[in-house]
N, C-alpha and C positions, 0 to 999 in steps of 0.2 A: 504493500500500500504506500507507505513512505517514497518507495523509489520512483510511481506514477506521479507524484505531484509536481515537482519542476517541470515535469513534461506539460502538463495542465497548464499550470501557469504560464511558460511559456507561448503555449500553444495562445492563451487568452491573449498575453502583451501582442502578439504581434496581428492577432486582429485587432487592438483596439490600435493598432499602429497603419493599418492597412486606410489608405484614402477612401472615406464612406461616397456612395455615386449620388450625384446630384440628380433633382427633380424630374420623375418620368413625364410631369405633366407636361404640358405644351405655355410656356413661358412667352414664347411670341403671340402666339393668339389670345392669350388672358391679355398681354397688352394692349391688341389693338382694341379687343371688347374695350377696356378702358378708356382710350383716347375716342372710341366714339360715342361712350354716354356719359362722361365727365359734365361735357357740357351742356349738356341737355338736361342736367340735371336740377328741375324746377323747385322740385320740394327735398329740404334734406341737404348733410353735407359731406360733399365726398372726404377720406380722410383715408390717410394712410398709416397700417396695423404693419409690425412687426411678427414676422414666425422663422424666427431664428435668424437665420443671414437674409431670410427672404421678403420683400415688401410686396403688400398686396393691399387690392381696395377695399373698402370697404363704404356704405353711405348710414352715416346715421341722421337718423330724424326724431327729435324732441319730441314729446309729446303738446300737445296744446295746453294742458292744466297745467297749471300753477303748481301742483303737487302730484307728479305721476304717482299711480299705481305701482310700476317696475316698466323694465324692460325687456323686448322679445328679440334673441335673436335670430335673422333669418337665414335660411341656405336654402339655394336656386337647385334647380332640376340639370337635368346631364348639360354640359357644353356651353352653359347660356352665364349671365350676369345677375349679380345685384340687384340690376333693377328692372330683370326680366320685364317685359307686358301681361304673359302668364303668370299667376299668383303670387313670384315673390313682390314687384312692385305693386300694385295696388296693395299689397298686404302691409309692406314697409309706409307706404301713403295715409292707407284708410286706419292703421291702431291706434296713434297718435289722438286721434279724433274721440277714438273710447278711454282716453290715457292714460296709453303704452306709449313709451318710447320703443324705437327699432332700429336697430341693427342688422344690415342687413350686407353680409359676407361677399365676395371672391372666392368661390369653389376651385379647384384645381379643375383645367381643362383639358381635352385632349383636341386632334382634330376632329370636325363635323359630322364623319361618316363614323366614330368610332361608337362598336357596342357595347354593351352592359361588361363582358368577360376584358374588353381593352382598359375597362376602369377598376379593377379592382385591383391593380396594381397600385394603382392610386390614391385610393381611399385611403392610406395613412398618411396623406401629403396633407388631409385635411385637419388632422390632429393639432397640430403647434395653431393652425388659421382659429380652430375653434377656442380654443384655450387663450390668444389674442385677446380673440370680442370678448369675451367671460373677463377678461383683467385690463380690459376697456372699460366696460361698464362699473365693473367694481371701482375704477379710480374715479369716477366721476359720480360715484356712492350712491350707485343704484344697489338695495338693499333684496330685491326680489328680480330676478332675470329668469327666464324661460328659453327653451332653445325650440326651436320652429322648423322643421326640415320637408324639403316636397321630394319625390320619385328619389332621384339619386341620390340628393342631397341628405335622406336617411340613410341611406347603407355607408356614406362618410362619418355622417354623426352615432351610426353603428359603431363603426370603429374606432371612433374615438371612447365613445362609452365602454366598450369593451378591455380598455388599457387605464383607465381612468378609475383608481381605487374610491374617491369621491367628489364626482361630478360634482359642479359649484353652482347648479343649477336647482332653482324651487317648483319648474314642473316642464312637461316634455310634449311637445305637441308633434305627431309623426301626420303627415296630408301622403295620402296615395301611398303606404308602403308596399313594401316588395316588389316593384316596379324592376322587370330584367327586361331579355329579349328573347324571343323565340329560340327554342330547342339551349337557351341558356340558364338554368335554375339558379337560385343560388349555391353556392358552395359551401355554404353552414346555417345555421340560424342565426337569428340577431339574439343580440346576449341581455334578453329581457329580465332575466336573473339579476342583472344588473342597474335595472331601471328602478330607483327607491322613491322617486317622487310624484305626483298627479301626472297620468298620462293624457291626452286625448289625441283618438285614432280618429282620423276622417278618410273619407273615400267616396267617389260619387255612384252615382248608382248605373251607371253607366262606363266605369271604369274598365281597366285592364284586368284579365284573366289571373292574371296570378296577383292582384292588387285583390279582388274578389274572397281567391285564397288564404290571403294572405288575412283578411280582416276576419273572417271564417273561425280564424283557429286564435284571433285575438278574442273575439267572443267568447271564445269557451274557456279562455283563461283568466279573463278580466277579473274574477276574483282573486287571483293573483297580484294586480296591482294594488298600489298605494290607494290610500280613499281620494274619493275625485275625480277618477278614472272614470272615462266614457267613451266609446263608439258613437261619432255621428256619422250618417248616410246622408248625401244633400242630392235628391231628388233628379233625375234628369241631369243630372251633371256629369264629365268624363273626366278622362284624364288632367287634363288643365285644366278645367274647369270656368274655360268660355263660358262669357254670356251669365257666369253663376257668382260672379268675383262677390258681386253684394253679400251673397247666402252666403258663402264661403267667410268672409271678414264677420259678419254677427255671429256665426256658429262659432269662430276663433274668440272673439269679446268678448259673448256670453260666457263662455268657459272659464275664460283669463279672470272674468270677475268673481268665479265661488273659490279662487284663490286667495280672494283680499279677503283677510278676515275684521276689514271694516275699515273707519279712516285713517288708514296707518303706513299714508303714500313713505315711497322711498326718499331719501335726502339726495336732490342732483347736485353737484359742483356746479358752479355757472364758469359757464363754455371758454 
């Protein structure tokens, strides 16, 4: 026994010696998303978040009260931005209004044509981004934070929860989980074992086949969850949930409110 361990050790030093491989994601095309809605950006402020050596965007938006609630933050669906037109923007737009502040993320991208199985390489590039917003918003003393994820943008925040011994977050809203690609399943569960706080699962009723699934087998555990936890269905709605953005942001509010247990907004920093 004695005689294996310098081997061990060594063996350790020299991968902690060996050059780690930068970002699988596609770093040119998160920039151009960038440089093309920067400025377009009406409501909200774009800002740049720190994840290790890496900068990335992010848009936050105040809430309208005087005394927010907390904050939500958001993560976009496969390949898209912050301030998507499907669900993350109008959601980043319309909380504020119920007041929520939002946050709302830079996912790691890849190219345009790539599928569910080209991203899962990726999903831990979103780890250090998520961790960012969480010690974003805590510096500017938001007391209650929620994290908000659409299609892909949960199997990142998967992985992040999965590695993450005590997520800094007080509850967890998953929009459209289990979202892959044809003849591509996932390759493990989400590590719902892991999920301690109010969840809310949503999904439209016209959604994708394995998003259907997927909510299927959240029902029959949901006693499993923290209290709070809910399944909502919005009616006629699909995957992005065109045409349903309204239903979609009151189904998020109304929830976000059996969290306040009354008038006990968070303290912001001023900006």
């Amino acid at each position: 026994m004695s005689g294996k361990i310098p081997q061990i050790s060594l063996f350790l030093l020299l991968v902690m010696l060996l050059p780690h491989p930068g970002p699988a994601s596609d770093l040119a095309r998160e920039q151009r998303l960038a440089d093309q809605i920067v400025d377009a950006i009406l409501d909200g402020e774009p800002i740049t978040l720190q994840a290790g050596t890496l900068e990335f965007l992010g848009i936050y938006t105040p809430a309208e009260a005087a005394a927010p609630q907390g904050a939500v933050i958001i993560l976009h669906g496969r390949g898209m931005h912050p301030d998507w037109a499907q669900v993350a923007g109008p959601l980043r737009i319309a909380l504020p209004a119920h007041g929520w502040s939002t946050l709302s993320l830079q996912m790691p991208v890849l190219e345009k044509d790539a599928k569910f199985y080209d991203y899962v390489p990726v999903f831990p590039e979103a780890i250090p981004r998520i961790e960012a917003g969480i010690a974003y918003l805590q510096s500017r003393g938001y007391a209650r934070v929620v994290l908000l994820a659409h299609s892909c943008g949960v199997h990142m925040s998967m992985a992040w929860l999965e590695v993450t011994d005590k997520p800094q977050i007080d509850g967890y809203i998953g929009i459209s989980m289990g979202a892959t690609d044809y003849r591509q399943p996932m390759r493990k569960p989400f590590p719902f074992d892991q999920l301690k706080v109010p969840f809310l699962s949503i999904l439209g009723s016209e959604d994708y086949p394995a998003v259907q699934r997927m909510a299927a087998d959240i029902r029959s555990r949901m006693h499993e969850f923290a209290p709070l936890s809910v399944q909502r269905t919005i009616p006629g709605a699909d995957h992005y949930y065109d045409d349903y953005q309204e239903a979609l942001t009151d189904t998020v509010a109304g929830w976000l409110g059996t969290l306040v247990d009354g008038p006990a907004p968070a303290e912001v920093a001023p900006p």
